[in-house]
KELUM-653495 format. One record per residue (C-alpha): residue in three letters; x, y, z. Coordinates in steps of 0.1 Angstrom, whole numbers, plus 2048, in hexadecimal, padded with zeros to 3 digits. Example, Ala and Ser with C-alpha at 12.3 -4.5 7.8 and 13.67 -1.06 7.14 Angstrom:
2
ALA87B7D384E
SER8897F5847
***
This chain:
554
UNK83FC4C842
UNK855C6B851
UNK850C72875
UNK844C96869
UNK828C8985E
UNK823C6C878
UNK826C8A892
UNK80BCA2883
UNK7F3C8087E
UNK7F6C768A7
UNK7F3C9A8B1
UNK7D8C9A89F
UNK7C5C7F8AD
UNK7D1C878D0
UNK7C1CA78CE
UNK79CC9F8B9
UNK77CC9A8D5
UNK76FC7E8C1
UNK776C5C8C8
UNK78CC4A8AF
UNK7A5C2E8AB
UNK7C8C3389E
UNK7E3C17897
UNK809C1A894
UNK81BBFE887
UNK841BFD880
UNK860BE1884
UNK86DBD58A2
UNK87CBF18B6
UNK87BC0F8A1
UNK86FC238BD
UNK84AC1D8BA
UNK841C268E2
UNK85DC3B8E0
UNK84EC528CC
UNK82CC518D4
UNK833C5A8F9
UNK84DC798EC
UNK82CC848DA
UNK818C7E8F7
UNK828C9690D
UNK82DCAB8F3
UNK807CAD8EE
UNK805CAF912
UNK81ACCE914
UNK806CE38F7
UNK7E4CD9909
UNK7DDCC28EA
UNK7CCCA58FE
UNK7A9CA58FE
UNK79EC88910
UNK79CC85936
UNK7B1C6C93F
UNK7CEC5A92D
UNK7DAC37931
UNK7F6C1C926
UNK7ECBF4923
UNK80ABE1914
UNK7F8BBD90C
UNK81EBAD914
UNK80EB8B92A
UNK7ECB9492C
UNK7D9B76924
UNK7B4B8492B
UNK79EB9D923
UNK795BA4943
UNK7B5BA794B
UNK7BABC4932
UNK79CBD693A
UNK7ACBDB95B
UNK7CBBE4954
UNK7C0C00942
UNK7AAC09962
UNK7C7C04978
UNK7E0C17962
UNK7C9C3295A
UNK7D6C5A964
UNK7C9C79963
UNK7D8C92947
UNK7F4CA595C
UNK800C84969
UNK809C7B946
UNK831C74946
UNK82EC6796D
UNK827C40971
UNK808C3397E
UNK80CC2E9A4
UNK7FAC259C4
UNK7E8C469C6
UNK7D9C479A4
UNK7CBC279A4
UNK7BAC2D9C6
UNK7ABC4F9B6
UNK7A2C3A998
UNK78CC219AE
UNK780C3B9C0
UNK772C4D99E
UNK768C2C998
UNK751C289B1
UNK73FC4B9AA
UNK73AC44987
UNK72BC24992
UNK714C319AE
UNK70EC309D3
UNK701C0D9CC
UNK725BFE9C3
UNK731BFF9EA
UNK715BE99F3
UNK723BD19D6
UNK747BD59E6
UNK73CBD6A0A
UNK72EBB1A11
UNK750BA39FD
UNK76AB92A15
UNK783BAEA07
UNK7A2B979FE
UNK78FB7F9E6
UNK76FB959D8
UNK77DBB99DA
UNK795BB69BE
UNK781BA69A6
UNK765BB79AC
UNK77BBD59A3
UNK788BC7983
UNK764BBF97A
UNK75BBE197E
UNK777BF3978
UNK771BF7954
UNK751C05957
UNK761C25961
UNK775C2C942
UNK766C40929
UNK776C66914
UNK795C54919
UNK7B7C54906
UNK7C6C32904
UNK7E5C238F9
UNK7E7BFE8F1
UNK80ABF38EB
UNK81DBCE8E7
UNK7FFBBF8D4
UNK815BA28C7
UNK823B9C8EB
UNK7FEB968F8
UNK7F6B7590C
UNK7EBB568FE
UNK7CAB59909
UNK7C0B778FA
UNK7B7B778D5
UNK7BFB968C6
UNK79BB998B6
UNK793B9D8D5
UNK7A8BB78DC
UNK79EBC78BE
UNK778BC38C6
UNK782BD68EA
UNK791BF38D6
UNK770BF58C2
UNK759BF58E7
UNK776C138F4
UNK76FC268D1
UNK74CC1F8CD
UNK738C1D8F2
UNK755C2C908
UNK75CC4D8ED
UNK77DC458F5
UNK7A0C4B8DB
UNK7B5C308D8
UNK7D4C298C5
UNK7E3C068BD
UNK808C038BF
UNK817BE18AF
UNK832BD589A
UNK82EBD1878
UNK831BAE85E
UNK82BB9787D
UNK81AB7B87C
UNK809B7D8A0
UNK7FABA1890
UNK7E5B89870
UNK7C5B92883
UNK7CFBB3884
UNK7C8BB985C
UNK7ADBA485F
UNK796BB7874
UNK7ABBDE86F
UNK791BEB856
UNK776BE5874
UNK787BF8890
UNK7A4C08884
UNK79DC2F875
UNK7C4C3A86C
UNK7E4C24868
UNK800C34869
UNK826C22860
UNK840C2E87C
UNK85EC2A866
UNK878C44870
UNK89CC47856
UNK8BBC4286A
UNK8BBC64869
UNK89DC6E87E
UNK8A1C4D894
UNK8C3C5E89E
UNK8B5C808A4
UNK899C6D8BA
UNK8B7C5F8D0
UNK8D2C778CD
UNK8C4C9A8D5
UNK8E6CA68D7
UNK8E2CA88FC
UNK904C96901
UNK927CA38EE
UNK929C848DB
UNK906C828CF
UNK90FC918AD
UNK929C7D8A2
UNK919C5F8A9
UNK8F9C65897
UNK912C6387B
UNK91BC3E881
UNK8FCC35888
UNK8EFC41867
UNK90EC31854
UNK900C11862
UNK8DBC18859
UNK8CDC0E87D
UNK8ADC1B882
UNK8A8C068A1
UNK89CC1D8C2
UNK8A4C058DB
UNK8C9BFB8CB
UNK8CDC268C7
UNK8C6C278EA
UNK8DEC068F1
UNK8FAC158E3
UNK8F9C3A8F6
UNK8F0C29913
UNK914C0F90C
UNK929C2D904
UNK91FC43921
UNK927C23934
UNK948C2892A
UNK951C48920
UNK95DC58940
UNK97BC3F93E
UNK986C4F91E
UNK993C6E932
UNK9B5C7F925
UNK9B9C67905
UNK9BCC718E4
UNK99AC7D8D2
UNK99DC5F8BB
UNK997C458D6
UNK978C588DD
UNK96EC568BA
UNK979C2C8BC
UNK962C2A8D8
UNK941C388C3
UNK946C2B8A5
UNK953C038B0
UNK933C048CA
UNK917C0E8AE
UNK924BF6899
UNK926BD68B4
UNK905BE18C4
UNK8F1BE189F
UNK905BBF89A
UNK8FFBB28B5
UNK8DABBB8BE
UNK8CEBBB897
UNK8DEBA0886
UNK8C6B85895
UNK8A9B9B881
UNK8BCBA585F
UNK8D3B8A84B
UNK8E3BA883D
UNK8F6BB185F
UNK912BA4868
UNK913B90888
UNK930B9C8A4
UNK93AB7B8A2
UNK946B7F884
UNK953B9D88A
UNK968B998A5
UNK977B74892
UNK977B7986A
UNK96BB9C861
UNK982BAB87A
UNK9A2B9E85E
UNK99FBBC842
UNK9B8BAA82D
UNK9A6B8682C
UNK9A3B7480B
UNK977B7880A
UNK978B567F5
UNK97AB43812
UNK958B5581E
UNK933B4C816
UNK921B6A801
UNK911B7481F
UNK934B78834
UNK93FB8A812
UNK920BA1812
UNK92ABAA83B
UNK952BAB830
UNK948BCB81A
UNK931BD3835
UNK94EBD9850
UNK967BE7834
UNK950C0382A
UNK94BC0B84F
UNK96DC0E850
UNK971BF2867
UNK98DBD9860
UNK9A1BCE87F
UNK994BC58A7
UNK9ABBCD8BC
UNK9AEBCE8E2
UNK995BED8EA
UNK980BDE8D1
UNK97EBBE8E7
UNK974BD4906
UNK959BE58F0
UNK94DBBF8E6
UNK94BBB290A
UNK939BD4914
UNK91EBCF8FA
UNK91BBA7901
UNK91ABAE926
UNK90ABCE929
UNK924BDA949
UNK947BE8949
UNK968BD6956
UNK975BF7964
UNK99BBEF968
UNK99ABD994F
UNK990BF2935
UNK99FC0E942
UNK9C1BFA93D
UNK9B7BF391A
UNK9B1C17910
UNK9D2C26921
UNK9E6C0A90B
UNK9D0C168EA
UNK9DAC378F6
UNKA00C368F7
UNK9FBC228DA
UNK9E8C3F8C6
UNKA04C548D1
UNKA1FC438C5
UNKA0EC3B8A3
UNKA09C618A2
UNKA2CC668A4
UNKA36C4C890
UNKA1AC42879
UNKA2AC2B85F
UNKA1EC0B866
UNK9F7C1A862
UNKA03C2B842
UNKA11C07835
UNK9EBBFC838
UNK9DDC16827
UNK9F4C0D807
UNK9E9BEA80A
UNK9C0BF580B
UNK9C4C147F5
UNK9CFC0C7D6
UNK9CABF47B7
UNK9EDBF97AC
UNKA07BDF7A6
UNKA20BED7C6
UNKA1FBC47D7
UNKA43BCC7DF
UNKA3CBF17EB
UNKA1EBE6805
UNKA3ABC9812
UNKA53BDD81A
UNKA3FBF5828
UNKA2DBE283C
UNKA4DBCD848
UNKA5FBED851
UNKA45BFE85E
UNKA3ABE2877
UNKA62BDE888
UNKA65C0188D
UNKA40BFF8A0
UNKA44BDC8B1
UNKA49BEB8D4
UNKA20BF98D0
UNKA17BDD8BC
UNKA05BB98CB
UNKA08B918C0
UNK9E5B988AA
UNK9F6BB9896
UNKA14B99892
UNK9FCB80885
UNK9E7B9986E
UNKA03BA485D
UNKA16B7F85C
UNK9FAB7484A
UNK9F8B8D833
UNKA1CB8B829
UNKA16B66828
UNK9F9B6D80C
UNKA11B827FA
UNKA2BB677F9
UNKA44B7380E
UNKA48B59827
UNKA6AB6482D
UNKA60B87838
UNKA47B7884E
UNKA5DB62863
UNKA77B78867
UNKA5CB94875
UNKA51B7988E
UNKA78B7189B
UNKA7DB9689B
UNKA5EB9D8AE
UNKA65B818C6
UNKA85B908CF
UNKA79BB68D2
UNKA59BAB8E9
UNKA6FB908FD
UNKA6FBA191E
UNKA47BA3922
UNKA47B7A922
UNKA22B7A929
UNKA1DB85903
UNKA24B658F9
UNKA0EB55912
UNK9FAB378FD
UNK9DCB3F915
UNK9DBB6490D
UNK9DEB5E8E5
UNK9B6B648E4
UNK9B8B848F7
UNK9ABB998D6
UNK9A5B7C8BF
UNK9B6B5D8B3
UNK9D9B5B8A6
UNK9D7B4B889
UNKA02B4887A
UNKA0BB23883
UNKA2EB2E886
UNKA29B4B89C
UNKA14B328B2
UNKA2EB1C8B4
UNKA4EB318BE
UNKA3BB498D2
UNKA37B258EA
UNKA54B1F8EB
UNKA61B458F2
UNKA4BB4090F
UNKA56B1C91B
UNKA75B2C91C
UNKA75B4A92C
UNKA57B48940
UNKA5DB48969
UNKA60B29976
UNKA49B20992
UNKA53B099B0
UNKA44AF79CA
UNKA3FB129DD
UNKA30B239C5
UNKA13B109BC
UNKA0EB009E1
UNKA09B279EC
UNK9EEB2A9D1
UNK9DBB0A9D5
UNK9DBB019F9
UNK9BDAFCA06
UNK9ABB019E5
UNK998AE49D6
UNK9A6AE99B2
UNK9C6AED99E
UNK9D4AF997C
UNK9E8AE0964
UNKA02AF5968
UNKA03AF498D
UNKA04AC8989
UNKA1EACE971
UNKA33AE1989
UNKA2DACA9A9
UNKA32AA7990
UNKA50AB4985
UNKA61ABE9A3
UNKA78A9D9B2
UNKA76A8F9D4
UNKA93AA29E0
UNKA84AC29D3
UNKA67AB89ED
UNKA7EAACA09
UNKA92ACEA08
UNKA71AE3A05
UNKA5FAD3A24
UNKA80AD5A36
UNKA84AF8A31
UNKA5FB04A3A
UNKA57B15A58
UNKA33B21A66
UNKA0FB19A63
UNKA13B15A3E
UNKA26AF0A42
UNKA05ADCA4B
UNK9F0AE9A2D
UNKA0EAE4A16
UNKA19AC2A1D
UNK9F1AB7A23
UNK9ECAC8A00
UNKA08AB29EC
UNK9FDA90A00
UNK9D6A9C9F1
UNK9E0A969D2
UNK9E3A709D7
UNK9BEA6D9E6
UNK9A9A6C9C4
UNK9A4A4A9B8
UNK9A2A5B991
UNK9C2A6D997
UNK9D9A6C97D
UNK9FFA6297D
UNKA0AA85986
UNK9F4A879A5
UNK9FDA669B0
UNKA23A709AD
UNKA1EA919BD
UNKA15A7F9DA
UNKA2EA639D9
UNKA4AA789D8
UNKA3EA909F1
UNKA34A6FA08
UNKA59A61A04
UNKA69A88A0D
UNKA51A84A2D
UNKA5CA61A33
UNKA82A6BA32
UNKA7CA88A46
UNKA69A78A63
UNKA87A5CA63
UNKA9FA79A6F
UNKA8FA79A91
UNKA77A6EAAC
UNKA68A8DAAB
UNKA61A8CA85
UNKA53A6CA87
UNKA3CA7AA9B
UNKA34A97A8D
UNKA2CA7EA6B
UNKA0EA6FA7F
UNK9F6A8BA78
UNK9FDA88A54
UNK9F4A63A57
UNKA18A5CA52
***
C-alpha cells in the first residue's frame, strides 16, 4: 500500500468524532511508529485531532492488563502537548482530572490509605475510569509480556471503542506468529487495516529529507540495495554523520566511499539475520570482498551474494573499508585511528589520479569477454610496479592470486621479490601480526618471504629493551622471552654492570621473577639462571656487592 494512501486513511481517522479502531501492520522496522507519529503532528498542526486527549502505550514487558490500563492513564496528554513526552506535570494533572471525573467521594477512598502501599493502586484501579473521547496509540503488540494474552488486549480495545468512545489504532508487525490471535479475533474489533509498506523509495524520502548535503546521494544507495528498513535508514545517517566531519579537505570520491560502503555494511549487517538473500558482513569483509574469486568454490547462496556485491559495484575491502566495518559493528569512532586511514586513502586517490593505470588494468580484467589473457597480465603487472609505493600487502596478494589463476606463476613471484625490495624500508609492512590488518593474506609464498624480510630487517631489541617495558608489569610478550632467553650470561653481567639509578632493582628483581613459577618453561628458568650466575659473579668482585646481593636473596 503507498504511503499516499496510508496518509489520507490515518488523517482520516484522526480527524472523524466517532469512535473507531484502526490497525497498521507492516515488517519489522519499516518505520511503522515512525510514521504514525510524523502524521500525528502533522494532524496536530492542521487542527485535524478531534479527540481530547491523545496517548502512547507500547505493550514491550507489560505482563497485565492492569498494568496497561494505566499506562495509558499515566501516559495520557492533552492535544498541544502532542510531540512533548509525558512528564511529572501531566501525570499529576491527569490524577487530578481523575479525581473530578470520579467525584468528591474518591478523596475519602484515597484519604484513609497509608499513602505508600494503597495510594498507587488505588490510582491504577481508578485511573482508567477517567479515560473516555480519547485518541490512543497501542504499539509493540508482539513485544507484550507473558502475562497478557493478546485477546485480551484485543477485548480492551473493544471496551475503549465501544463504552469509552474512544479511537484507537493498533500498530504491529506483520506474519508473526505472536500476532495468530490477532486474525483471529480482527473481524470483532478491528474497522480498517491498513499495510505500512513503503518502496525503498519513499522509505528514503521518510529518512533523508534532504536536510543534510549528502542526503541525496545516498538515497541512491540505499535504493540500489532495496532497504526499506527505518530504523537501519536511520543507522546509517546517524554512522556517517558520525564520521563525516573527518572527511574534511579529501577528495569528493572518499566522501562518496564513505556513503555508499556504510549503506551497504549497515543493510548487511543489521538485515542479513532476517533475509537469506543478504549477504552477511562477514562474508563481505573475507570472501565477497575478492572480485576475481573462482564462485565454484562458493555455496549457491554465497554465489547469489557474489553477484550481489558485484552489481553494487563492490569488489575489494580495503583499509577505510575496515574503519567503516568496525564503526558499524561498534557503533563509535576511533578518531586518530580513522583519520589516519582516510589521509593515506587520500594521498592514495591522488596519486591514482595522476597515475591511474593500475585501476584501468582492472577494469580490462572485469570489462570484457574478449580473449586479451595476455593484455589484462601485462597490464596489470606493469601497472602495479609503477604504483607499489601507494599500494599495501592485500593489493600484493589480490593480484598474486590472480596471476596465479592465470597461470603465471612466474609473474607472480617476481612481483612479490620486486615489491619486497621497493617496500623494504617500512619493515613493519611485513609484520606477521599485522597481515590481518584489512583481511587475510592468502599467497603462501608472499607469507613466507615477507617473514623472513622481517626476521631480517626488523630492530633488534635488547635487554634493555624489554626490561623497560615489562618491569613491574605482571605479563610479557613471546617476543619479549625470546629476547631475554636468548641473550648470554655475559650479556647480563655487562648490562647490570653498566646500569645506574632507580631502575637497577626493578630490572634485576624482574629477570630473577622469571625463575619463580613452578609451570615455567625452559626459557624462564634460563632467563633466571643466567641472570642469577651475572649477579653471582658480580657480587664476588667485592664486599660491598656481596652485600648489596642480600636483598635479592642472593
Amino acid at each position: 500500500m503507498s504511503l499516499k494512501v496510508i496518509r489520507e486513511q490515518v488523517l482520516k481517522f484522526i480527524s472523524q468524532s466517532s469512535p473507531s479502531v484502526i490497525a497498521i501492520k507492516g515488517e519489522w522496522g519499516v518505520g511503522k511508529t515512525f510514521g504514525w507519529e510524523a502524521l500525528l503532528l502533522e494532524a496536530k498542526k492542521g487542527n485535524m485531532i478531534s479527540g481530547k486527549r491523545y496517548s502512547y502505550a507500547s505493550l514491550f514487558g507489560i505482563s497485565s492488563l492492569d498494568k496497561l490500563k494505566y499506562t495509558i492513564f499515566e501516559n495520557s496528554i492533552q492535544q498541544d502537548s502532542i510531540g512533548h513526552e509525558p512528564n511529572l506535570e501531566s501525570l499529576r494533572t491527569n490524577t487530578f482530572g481523575m479525581l473530578e471525573i470520579l467525584g468528591r467521594g474518591s478523596w475519602s477512598k484515597l484519604k484513609d490509605m497509608p499513602f505508600i502501599k494503597s495510594a498507587a493502586p488505588a490510582i491504577e484501579a481508578f485511573s482508567f475510569m477517567s479515560i473516555t473521547d480519547a485518541l490512543i496509540c497501542i504499539d509493540d503488540l508482539e513485544r507484550r509480556g507473558k502475562g497478557l494474552d493478546l485477546k485480551d488486549v484485543l477485548g480492551l480495545v473493544s471496551l475503549l471503542k465501544e463504552k469509552k468512545k474512544c479511537k484507537v489504532v493498533l500498530l504491529l508487525n506483520a506474519g508473526t506468529d505472536e500476532t495468530s490471535d490477532y486474525e483471529k479475533y480482527k473481524e470483532k474489533v478491528i474497522d480498517v487495516e491498513l499495510e505500512f509498506s513503503p518502496t525503498p523509495e519513499e522509505s528514503a524520502q521518510i529518512v533523508y529529507n534532504s536536510s543534510k548535503k549528502f542526503h541525496d546521494e545516498l538515497s541512491k544507495f540505499t535504493i540500489s540495495l532495496g532497504v526499506k528498513n527505518i530504523r537501519v535508514l536511520t543507522k546509517i545517517e546517524r554512522y556517517i554523520e558520525l564520521a563525516i566531519n573527518l572527511f574534511e579537505d579529501v577528495e569528493p570520491e572518499l566522501i562518496s566511499h564513505l556513503l555508499h560502503t556504510t549503506a551497504l555494511f549497515s543493510w548487511a549487517y543489521y538485515c542479513s539475520s532476517h533475509d537469506a538473500d543478504i549477504p552477511t558482513l562477514d562474508f563481505i569483509e573475507t570472501d565477497g570482498s575478492k572480485a576475481y574469486m573462482d564462485s565454484k568454490n562458493l555455496t549457491d547462496q554465497e554465489k547469489l551474494w557474489k553477484n550481489l556485491l558485484l552489481n553494487y559495484g563492490f569488489n575489494d575491502f580495503d583499509e577505510l573499508d575496515k574503519m567503516i566495518s568496525k564503526l558499524v559493528r561498534s557503533g563509535y569512532v576511533d578518531r586518530d585511528a580513522f583519520l589516519s586511514v582516510i589521509l593515506e586513502s587520500n594521498d592514495k586517490l591522488i596519486a591514482n589520479k595522476k597515475n591511474n593505470s593500475y585501476h584501468r588494468a582492472w577494469d580490462t580484467f572485469h570489462d570484457s569477454f574478449g580473449d586479451n589473457q595476455q593484455l589484462v597480465v601485462n597490464q596489470l603487472y606493469d601497472s602495479f610496479l609503477q604504483s607499489m609505493p601507494h599500494l599495501h600487502p592485500s593489493d600484493l596478494d589480490v593480484l598474486v592470486q590472480a596471476l596465479r589463476a592465470l597461470d603465471e606463476n612466474d609473474k607472480a613471484s617476481s612481483l612479490i621479490n620486486y615489491y619486497i625490495e621497493a617496500r623494504k624500508a617500512n619493515v613493519e609492512l611485513f609484520n606477521p601480526v599485522n597481515y590481518n590488518f584489512v583481511r587475510n593474506i592468502n599467497d603462501a609464498e608472499i607469507l613466507e618471504k615477507f617473514k623472513v624480510v622481517y626476521s631480517d630487517e626488523k630492530p633488534k631489541k635488547t635487554i634493555e629493551d624489554v626490561l623497560i617495558r615489562i618491569s613491574g608489569k605482571n605479563g610479557w610478550g613471546n617476543e619479549d622471552e625470546e629476547v631475554l632467553s636468548e641473550a648470554t650470561e655475559d650479556d647480563y653481567y655487562n648490562y647490570f654492570k653498566n646500569i645506574n639509578g632507580p631502575h637497577l632493582t626493578a630490572h634485576v628483581s624482574t629477570c630473577l621473577k622469571f625463575g619463580g613459577f613452578s609451570n615455567g618453561s625452559e626459557k624462564m628458568e634460563s632467563i633466571a639462571s643466567k641472570a642469577r650466575n651475572a649477579l653471582i659473579r658480580i657480587a664476588s668482585e667485592s664486599k660491598l656487592n656481596e652485600i648489596r646481593m642480600k636483598k635479592f636473596g642472593l
